[in-house]
C-alpha positions as CSV (number, residue, x, y, z in Angstrom):
1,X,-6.8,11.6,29.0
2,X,-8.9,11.6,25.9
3,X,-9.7,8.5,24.1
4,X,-11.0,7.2,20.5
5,X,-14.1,4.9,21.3
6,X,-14.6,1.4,19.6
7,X,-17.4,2.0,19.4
8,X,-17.1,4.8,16.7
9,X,-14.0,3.1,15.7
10,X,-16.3,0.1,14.5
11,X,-18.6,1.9,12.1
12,X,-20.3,-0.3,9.7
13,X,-21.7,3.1,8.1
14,X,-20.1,3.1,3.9
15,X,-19.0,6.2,2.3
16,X,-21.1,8.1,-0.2
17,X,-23.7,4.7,0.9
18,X,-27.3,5.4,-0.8
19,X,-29.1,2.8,1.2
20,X,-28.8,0.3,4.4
21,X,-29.4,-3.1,4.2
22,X,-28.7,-6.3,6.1
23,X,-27.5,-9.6,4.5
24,X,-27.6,-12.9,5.9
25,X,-24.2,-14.8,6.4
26,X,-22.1,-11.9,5.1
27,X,-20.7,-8.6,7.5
28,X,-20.7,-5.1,6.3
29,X,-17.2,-6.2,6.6
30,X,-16.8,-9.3,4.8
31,X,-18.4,-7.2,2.2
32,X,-15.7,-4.6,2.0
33,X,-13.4,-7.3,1.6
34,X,-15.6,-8.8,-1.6
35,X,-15.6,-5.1,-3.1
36,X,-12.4,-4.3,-3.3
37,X,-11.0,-8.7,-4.5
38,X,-13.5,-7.6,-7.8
39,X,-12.4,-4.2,-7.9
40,X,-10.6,-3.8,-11.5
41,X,-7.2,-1.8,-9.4
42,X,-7.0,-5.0,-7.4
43,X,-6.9,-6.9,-10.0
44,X,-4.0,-4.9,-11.5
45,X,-1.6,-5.9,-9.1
46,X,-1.2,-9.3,-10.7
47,X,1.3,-7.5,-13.0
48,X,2.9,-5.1,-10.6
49,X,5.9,-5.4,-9.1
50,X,6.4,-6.5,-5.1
51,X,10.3,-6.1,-5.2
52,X,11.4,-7.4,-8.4
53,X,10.4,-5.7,-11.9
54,X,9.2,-7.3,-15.0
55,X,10.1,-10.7,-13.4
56,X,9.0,-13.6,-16.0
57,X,9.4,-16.1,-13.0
58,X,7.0,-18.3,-11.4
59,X,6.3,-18.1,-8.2
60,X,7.8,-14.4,-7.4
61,X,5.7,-12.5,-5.2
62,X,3.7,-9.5,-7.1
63,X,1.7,-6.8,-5.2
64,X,-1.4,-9.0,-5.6
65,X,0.1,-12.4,-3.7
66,X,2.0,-10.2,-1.3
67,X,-1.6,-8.4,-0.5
68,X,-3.0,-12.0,-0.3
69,X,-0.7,-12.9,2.1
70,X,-1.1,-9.9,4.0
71,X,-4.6,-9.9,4.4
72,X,-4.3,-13.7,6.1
73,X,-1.6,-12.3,8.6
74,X,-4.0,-9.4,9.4
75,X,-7.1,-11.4,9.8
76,X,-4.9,-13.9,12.2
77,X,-3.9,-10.5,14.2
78,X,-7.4,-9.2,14.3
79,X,-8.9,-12.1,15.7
80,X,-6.2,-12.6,18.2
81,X,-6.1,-9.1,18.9
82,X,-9.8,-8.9,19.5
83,X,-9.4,-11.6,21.8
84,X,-7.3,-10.4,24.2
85,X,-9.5,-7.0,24.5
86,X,-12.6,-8.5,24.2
87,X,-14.0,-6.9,27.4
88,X,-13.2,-2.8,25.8
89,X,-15.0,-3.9,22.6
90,X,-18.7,-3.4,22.1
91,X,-20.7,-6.3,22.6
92,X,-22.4,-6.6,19.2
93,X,-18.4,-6.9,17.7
94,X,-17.0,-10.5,17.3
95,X,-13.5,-11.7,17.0
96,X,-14.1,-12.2,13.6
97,X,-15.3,-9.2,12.5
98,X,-12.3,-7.4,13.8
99,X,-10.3,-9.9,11.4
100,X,-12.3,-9.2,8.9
101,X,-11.9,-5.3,9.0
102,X,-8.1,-5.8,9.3
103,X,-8.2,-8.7,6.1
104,X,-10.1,-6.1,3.7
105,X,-8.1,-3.1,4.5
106,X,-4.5,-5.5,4.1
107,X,-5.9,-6.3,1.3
108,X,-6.1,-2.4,-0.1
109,X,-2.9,-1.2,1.6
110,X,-0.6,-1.6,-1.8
111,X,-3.7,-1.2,-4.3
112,X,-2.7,2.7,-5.1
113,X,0.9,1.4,-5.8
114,X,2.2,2.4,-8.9
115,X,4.3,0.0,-12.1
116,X,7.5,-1.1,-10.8
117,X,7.0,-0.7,-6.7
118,X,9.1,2.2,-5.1
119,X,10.9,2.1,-8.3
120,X,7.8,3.7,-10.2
121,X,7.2,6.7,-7.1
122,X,10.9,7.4,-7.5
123,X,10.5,7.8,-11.4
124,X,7.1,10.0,-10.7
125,X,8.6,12.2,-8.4
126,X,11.9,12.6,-10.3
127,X,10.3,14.1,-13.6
128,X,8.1,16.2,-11.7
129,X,11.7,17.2,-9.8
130,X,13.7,17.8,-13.6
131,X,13.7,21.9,-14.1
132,X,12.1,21.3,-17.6
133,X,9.4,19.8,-16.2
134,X,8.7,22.5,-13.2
135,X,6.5,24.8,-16.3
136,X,4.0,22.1,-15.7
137,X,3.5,23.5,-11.7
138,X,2.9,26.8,-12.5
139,X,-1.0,27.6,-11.3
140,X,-1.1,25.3,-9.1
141,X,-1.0,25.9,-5.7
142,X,1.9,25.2,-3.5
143,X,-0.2,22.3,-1.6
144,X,-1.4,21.0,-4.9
145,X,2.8,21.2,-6.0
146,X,3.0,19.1,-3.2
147,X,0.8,16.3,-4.3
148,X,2.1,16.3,-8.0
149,X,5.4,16.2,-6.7
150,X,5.6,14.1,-4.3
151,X,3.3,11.0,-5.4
152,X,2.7,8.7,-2.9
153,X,1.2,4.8,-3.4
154,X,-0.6,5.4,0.1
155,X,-2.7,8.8,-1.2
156,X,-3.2,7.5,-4.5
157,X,-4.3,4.0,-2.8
158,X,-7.1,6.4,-0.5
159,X,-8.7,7.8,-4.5
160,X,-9.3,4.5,-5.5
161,X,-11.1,3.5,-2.9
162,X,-13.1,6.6,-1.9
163,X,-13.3,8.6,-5.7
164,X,-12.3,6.0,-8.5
165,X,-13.5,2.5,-8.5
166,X,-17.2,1.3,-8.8
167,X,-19.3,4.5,-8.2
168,X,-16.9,7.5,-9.2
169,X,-16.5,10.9,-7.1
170,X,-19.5,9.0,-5.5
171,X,-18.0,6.6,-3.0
172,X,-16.1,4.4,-4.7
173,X,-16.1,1.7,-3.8
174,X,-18.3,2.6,-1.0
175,X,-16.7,0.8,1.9
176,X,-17.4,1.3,5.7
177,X,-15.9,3.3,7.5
178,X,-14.3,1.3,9.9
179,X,-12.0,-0.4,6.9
180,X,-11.3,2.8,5.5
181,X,-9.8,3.9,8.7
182,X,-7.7,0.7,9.7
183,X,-6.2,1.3,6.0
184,X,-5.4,5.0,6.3
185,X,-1.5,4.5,8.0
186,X,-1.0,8.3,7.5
187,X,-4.0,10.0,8.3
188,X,-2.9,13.8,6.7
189,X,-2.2,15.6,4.0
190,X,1.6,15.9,2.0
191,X,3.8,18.9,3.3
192,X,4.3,21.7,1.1
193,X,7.7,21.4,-0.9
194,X,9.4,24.3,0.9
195,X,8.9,22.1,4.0
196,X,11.0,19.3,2.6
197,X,14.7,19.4,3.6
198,X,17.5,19.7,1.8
199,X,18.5,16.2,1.0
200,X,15.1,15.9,-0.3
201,X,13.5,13.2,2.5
202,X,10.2,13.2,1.7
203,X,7.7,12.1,3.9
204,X,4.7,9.7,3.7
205,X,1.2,10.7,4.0
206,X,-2.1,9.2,2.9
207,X,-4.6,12.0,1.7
208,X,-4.2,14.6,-1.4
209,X,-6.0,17.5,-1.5
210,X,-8.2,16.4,-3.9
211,X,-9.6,14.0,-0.7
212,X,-9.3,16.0,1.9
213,X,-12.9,16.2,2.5
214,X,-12.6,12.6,2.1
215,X,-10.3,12.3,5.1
216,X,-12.6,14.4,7.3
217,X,-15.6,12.9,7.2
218,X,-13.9,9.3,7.8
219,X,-12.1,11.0,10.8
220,X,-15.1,12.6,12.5
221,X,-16.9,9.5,11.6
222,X,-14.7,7.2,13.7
223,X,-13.6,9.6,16.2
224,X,-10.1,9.4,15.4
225,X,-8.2,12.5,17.4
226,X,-7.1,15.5,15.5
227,X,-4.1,16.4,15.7
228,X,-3.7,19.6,13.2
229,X,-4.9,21.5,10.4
230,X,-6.4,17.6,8.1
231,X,-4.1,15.5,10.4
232,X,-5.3,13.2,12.5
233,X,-4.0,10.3,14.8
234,X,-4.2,6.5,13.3
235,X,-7.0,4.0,13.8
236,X,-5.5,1.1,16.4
237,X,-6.6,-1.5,13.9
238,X,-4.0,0.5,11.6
239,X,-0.9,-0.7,13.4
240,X,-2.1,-4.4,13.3
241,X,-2.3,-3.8,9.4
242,X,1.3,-2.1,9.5
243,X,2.7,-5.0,11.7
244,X,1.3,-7.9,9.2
245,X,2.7,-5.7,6.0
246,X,6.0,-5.7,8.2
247,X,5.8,-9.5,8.9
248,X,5.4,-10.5,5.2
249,X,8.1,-8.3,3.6
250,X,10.3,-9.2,5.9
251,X,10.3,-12.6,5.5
252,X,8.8,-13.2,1.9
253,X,11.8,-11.2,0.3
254,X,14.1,-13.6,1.4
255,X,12.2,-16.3,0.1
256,X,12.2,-14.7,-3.5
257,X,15.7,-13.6,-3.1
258,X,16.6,-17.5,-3.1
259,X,14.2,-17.9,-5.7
260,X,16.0,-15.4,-7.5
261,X,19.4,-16.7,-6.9
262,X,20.3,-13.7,-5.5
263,X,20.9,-15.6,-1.9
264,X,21.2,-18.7,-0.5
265,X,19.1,-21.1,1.7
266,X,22.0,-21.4,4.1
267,X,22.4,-17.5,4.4
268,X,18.7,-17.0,5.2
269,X,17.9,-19.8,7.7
270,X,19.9,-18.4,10.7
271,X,17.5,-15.5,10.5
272,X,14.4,-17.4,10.4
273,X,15.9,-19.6,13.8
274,X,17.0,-16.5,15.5
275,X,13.3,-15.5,15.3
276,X,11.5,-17.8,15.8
277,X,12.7,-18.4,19.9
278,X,11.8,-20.6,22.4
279,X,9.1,-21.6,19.7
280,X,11.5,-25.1,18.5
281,X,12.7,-26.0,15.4
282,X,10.7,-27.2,12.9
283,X,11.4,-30.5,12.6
284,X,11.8,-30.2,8.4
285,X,14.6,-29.1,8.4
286,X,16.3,-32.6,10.2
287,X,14.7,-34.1,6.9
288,X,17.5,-35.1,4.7
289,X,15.6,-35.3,1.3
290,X,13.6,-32.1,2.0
291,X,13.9,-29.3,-0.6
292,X,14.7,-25.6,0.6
293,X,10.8,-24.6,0.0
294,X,9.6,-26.9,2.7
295,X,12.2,-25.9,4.7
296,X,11.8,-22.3,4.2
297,X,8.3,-22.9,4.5
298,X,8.1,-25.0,7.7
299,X,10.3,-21.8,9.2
300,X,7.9,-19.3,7.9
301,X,5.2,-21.2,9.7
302,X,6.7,-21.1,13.5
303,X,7.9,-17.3,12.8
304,X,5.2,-16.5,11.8
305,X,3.3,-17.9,14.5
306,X,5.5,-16.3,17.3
307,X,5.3,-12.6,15.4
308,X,1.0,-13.3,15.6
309,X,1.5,-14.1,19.0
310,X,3.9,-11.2,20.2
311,X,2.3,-8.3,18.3
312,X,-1.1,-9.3,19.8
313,X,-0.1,-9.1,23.4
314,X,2.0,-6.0,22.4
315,X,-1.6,-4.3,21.0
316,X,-3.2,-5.7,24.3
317,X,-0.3,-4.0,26.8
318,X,-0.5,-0.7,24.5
319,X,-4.3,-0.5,24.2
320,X,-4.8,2.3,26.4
321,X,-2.5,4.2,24.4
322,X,-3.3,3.6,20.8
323,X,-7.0,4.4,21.7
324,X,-5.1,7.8,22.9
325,X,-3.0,8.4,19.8
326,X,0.0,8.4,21.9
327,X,1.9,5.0,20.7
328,X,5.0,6.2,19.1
329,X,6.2,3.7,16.4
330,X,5.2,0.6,15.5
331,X,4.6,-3.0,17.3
332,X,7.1,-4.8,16.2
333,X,8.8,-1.7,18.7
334,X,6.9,-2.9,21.4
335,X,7.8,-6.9,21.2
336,X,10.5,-8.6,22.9
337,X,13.9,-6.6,22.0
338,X,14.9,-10.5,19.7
339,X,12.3,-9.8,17.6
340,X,12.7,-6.6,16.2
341,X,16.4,-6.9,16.2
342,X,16.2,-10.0,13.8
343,X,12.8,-8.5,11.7
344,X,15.5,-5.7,11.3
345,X,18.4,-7.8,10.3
346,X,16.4,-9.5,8.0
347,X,15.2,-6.5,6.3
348,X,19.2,-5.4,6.1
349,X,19.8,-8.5,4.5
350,X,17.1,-8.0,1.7
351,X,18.5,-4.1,0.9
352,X,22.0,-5.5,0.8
353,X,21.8,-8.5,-1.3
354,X,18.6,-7.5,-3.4
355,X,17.9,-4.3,-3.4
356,X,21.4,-3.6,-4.5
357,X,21.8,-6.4,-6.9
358,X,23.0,-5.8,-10.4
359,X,20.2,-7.3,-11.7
360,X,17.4,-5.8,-9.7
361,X,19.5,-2.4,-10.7
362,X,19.6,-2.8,-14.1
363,X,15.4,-3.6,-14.4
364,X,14.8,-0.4,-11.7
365,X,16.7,1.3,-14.6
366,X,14.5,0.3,-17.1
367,X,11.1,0.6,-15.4
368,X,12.4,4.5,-14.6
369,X,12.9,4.8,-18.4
370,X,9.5,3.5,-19.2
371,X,7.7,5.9,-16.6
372,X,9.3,8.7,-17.9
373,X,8.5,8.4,-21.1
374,X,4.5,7.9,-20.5
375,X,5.0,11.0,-18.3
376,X,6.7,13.3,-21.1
377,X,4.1,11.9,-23.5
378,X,0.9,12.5,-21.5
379,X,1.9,15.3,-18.9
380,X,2.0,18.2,-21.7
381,X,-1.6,17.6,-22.8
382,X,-2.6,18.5,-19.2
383,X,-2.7,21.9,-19.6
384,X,-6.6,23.2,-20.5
385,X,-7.5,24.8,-23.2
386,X,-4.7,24.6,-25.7
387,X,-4.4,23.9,-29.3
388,X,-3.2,20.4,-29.6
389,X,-0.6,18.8,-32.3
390,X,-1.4,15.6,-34.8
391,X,0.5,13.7,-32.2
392,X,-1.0,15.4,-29.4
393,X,-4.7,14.7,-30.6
394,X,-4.0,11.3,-31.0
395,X,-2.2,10.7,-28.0
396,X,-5.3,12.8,-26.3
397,X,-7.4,9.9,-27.7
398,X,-5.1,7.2,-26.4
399,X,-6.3,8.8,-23.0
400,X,-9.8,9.3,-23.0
401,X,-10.2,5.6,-24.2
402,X,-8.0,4.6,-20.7
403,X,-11.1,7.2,-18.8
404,X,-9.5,10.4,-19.2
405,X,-11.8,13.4,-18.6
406,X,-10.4,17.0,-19.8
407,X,-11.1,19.6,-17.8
408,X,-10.6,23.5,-17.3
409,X,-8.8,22.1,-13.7
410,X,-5.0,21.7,-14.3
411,X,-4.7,20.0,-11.4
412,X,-7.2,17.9,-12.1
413,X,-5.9,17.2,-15.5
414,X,-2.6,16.1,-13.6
415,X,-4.2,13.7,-11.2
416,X,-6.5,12.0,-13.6
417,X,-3.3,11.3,-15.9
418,X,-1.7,10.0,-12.4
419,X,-4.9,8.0,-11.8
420,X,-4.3,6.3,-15.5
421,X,-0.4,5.9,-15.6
422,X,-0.2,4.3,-12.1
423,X,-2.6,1.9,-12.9
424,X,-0.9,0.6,-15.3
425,X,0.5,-3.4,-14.5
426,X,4.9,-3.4,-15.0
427,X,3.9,-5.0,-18.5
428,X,1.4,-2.6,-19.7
429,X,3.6,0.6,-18.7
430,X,6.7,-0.7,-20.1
431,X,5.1,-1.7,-23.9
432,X,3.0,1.3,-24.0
433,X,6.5,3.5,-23.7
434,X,8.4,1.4,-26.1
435,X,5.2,2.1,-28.4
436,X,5.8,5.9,-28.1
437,X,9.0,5.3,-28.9
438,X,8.0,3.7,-32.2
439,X,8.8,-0.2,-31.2
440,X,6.1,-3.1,-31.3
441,X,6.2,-5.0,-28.0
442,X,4.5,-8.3,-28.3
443,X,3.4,-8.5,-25.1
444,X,1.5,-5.2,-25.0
């Protein structure tokens, strides 16, 4: 049975890297992990949103704390994980620098995400789907349609950190290998749109064809098995990433959701007790005096500790075939049947009384609006080589100050406006569209 090797699987080689050098006290890894915190697209996601939109609340997650938070839960999986394998791993790799390839790639997994979550993919992939809009396709090739069409946080996410940031269409961000693999969770191209079905199910993937040389040179480079034409099987550390992304939503939502008033403390506790097992009660919650946070808190604690403990042991059992590509599914599959029951029941709780609340609607609405408009303003002056409007010209300008770069490439035109718009924080997308529109936004 073929295998990946850790040892290829490890590499501390960096993309597009011009040098080697050693530093004292700090891993190739740790490094990675110090890029990408400084890195101006991480930094965006203070303003982006993690499930609720344009939120002027305290204390509601955005994509930057949930990828804080996801990046510990890695780390804690890593080093566990590494633990209980310790004897397949080379002997040069610690504990902690498995944690440590996990923490930086958590802490990229959301950075390509768009304004507004979900919300914002939905509203890309809808104006690109409206018939006025398909004019803007012609000459482009059917798998290029594809990436246009179908944008995808995930792809866009791989272009930061291999084409955009720090050293561009040189590197990036210039990260090793090793964390560039444990963040890729769909190593392969999109699927042409005449492969998508009927009811319009698209789905994910994590490389556009502008990266596709990208994706093979950090597949050969780790050893990572092909599987077809730029499609290859996942890094292992990948599903310890997936699992902690899984752990966090999960739970976290909920959290906000009573933040939000959209639930109660009383509705979300039986969910938090059902998974946490034979771990006990926390004893908070016997407390007469003590708030919901600490409750919530203290539950989130002894969850959290049981979900470390289970996925861990799951990666251990399974190592033989993750390192063979063969692990259908995720972890949380592979845990004790109570624990991805209730991880599921919590999840059905969150689309049920958040996703479809009024409220949350109503903003989704609004952050669809404001994307569309940036898209009908900025997508026509794609096309190369044409004579350009007042309006046009200045909106032209407008771009070029955010880093736009004309070229003969309509394609390239495209995915460089992408590369601006989905930047964007909730707060800068929304005022730059009710600018277009003619109305001042103070905040902008």
């Amino acid at each position: 049975m073929e295998q990946m090797r850790w040892l290829e699987l490890l590499s501390a080689v960096r993309l597009g890297s011009k040098k080697s050098k050693t530093e004292l006290a700090r891993s190739p890894f740790h490094k990675d992990y110090d890029r990408i915190i400084f890195s101006p697209s991480f930094r965006q996601l203070n303003r982006k949103t993690q499930v609720h939109p344009l939120s002027q609340q305290d204390g509601i997650h955005t994509r930057l704390t949930h990828s804080l938070e996801v990046s510990c839960v890695g780390r804690t999986l890593g080093m566990l994980a590494a633990e209980k394998i310790k004897t397949e791993l080379p002997a040069w790799i610690s504990p902690a620098d498995i944690g440590a390839i996990i923490q930086a790639a958590c802490l990229a997994h959301d950075i390509g995400n768009p304004p507004f979550g979900h919300a914002g993919e939905y509203a890309i992939r809808d104006w690109f789907d409206e018939a006025d809009n398909q004019t803007y396709l012609l000459g482009l090739t059917p798998e290029q349609q594809a990436d246009v069409c179908q944008f995808e946080g995930n792809a866009q996410g791989l272009r930061i950190l291999t084409r955009l940031d720090y050293h561009p269409n040189d590197g990036g961000m210039r990260l090793t290998y090793a964390t560039l693999g444990a963040y890729l969770k769909y190593p392969w191209l999109s699927h042409p749109i005449d492969h998508i079905d009927s009811t319009h199910l698209r789905s994910k993937f994590g490389c556009y064809q502008s990266e596709k040389e990208v994706l093979v040179q950090i597949a050969e480079q780790l050893g990572l098995l092909q599987l077809g034409e730029y499609h290859y099987c996942r890094h292992p550390l990948t599903y310890l990433l997936e699992a902690a992304d899984d752990i966090c939503y999960a739970l976290i939502d909920l959290e906000d959701g009573i933040s939000m008033n959209m639930l109660e403390y009383d509705e979300v506790e039986p969910y938090f007790i059902n998974l946490i097992g034979d771990y006990g009660t926390p004893h908070e919650l016997h407390i007469s005096h003590a708030t919901w946070h600490q409750k919530i808190a203290a539950l989130r604690g002894r969850v959290m500790k049981r979900l470390v403990a289970e996925v861990t042991s799951a990666f251990a059992r399974h190592h033989d075939e993750i390192l063979a590509g063969r692990l259908n599914g995720g972890l949380l599959q592979y845990c004790p049947s109570d624990i991805h029951i209730g991880i599921q029941n919590a999840k059905n709780l969150t689309r049920d009384k958040i996703f479809d609340h009024p409220h949350k609607a109503d903003l989704e609405l609004l952050a669809h609006s404001s994307l569309q408009n940036l898209l009908d303003a900025f997508i026509p002056l794609a096309r190369p080589n044409q004579r350009l409007r007042f309006k046009d010209q200045r909106l032209l300008v407008i771009l070029q100050n955010l880093g736009m770069n004309m070229t003969d490439d309509l394609y390239q035109n495209i995915m460089q406006i992408l590369d601006i718009i989905s930047r964007f924080s909730d707060h800068q997308a929304y005022a730059i569209s009710q600018e277009l529109k003619g109305n001042k936004v103070s905040m902008f």
